[in-house]
C-alpha positions as CSV (number, residue, x, y, z in Angstrom):
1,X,-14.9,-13.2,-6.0
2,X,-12.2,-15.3,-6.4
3,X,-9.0,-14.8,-4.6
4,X,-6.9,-15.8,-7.4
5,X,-8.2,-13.6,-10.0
6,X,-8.4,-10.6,-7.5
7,X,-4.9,-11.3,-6.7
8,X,-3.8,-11.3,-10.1
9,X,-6.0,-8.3,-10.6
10,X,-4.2,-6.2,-8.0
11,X,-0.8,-7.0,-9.5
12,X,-1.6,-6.2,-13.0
13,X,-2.6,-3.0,-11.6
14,X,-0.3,-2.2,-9.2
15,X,2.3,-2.7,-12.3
16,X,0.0,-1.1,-14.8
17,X,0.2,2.4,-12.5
18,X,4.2,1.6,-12.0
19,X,4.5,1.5,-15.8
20,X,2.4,4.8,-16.1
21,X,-0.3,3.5,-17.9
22,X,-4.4,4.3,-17.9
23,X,-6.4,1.6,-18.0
24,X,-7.2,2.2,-21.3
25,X,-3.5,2.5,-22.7
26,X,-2.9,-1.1,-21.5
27,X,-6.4,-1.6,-23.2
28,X,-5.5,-0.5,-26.5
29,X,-1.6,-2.1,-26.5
30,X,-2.6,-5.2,-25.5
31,X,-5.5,-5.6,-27.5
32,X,-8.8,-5.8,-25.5
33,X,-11.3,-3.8,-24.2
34,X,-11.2,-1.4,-21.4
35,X,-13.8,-2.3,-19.4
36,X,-12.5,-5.8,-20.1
37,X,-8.9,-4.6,-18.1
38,X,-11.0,-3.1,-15.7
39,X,-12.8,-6.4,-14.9
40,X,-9.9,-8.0,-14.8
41,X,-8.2,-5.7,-12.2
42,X,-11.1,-5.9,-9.8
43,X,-10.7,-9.6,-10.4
44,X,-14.3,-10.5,-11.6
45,X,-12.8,-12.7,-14.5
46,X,-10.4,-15.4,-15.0
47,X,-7.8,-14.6,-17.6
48,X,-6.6,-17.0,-20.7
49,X,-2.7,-17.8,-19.9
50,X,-2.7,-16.1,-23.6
51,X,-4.2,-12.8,-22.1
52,X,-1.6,-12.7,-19.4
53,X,1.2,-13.2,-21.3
54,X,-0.2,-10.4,-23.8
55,X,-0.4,-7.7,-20.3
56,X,2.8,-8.4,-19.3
57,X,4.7,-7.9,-22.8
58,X,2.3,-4.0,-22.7
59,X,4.1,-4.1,-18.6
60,X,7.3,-5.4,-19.4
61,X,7.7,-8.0,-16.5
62,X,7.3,-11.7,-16.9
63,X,4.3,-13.2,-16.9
64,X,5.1,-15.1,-13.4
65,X,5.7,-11.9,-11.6
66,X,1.3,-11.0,-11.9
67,X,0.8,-14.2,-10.0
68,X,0.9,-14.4,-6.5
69,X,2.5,-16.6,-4.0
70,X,0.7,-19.7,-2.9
71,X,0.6,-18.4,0.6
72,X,-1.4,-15.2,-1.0
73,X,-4.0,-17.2,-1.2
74,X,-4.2,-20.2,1.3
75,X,-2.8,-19.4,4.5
C-alpha cells in the first residue's frame, strides 16, 4: 500500500470517529459510496483533491489537516 494514502486514510478516520460519524454517514453526506470511504480509510486508493475537500466539509476540518507531515512518511 501506499504510505500516503494509508496515512491520509487513518486521519480521515480517526476524525471521522471524532466527529461521530459511521462510515456510511460520511458515505451518504459527502456523496460516495461506502465501501468507497472504506477503501479509502484503509488507504487502498488515491483520492481526487475534489474528494478530500468534499470529506473534510462532512468533518469540519480543513482539508490540510487529513494530510500528514512530510516526516510521516520519509523518515
Amino acid at each position: 500500500m501506499d504510505k500516503l494514502a494509508k496515512a491520509v486514510g487513518e486521519r480521515i478516520r480517526h476524525r471521522r470517529k471524532a466527529c461521530g460519524l459511521s462510515q456510511d454517514d460520511l458515505a451518504l453526506l459527502s456523496g460516495m459510496d461506502r465501501s468507497y470511504v472504506g477503501r479509502i480509510e484503509r488507504g487502498e486508493v488515491n483520492i481526487t483533491v475534489e474528494k478530500l475537500y468534499r470529506i473534510a466539509t462532512v468533518l469540519a476540518c480543513d482539508p490540510s489537516t487529513l494530510l500528514p507531515e512530510a516526516t510521516e512518511l520519509y523518515s
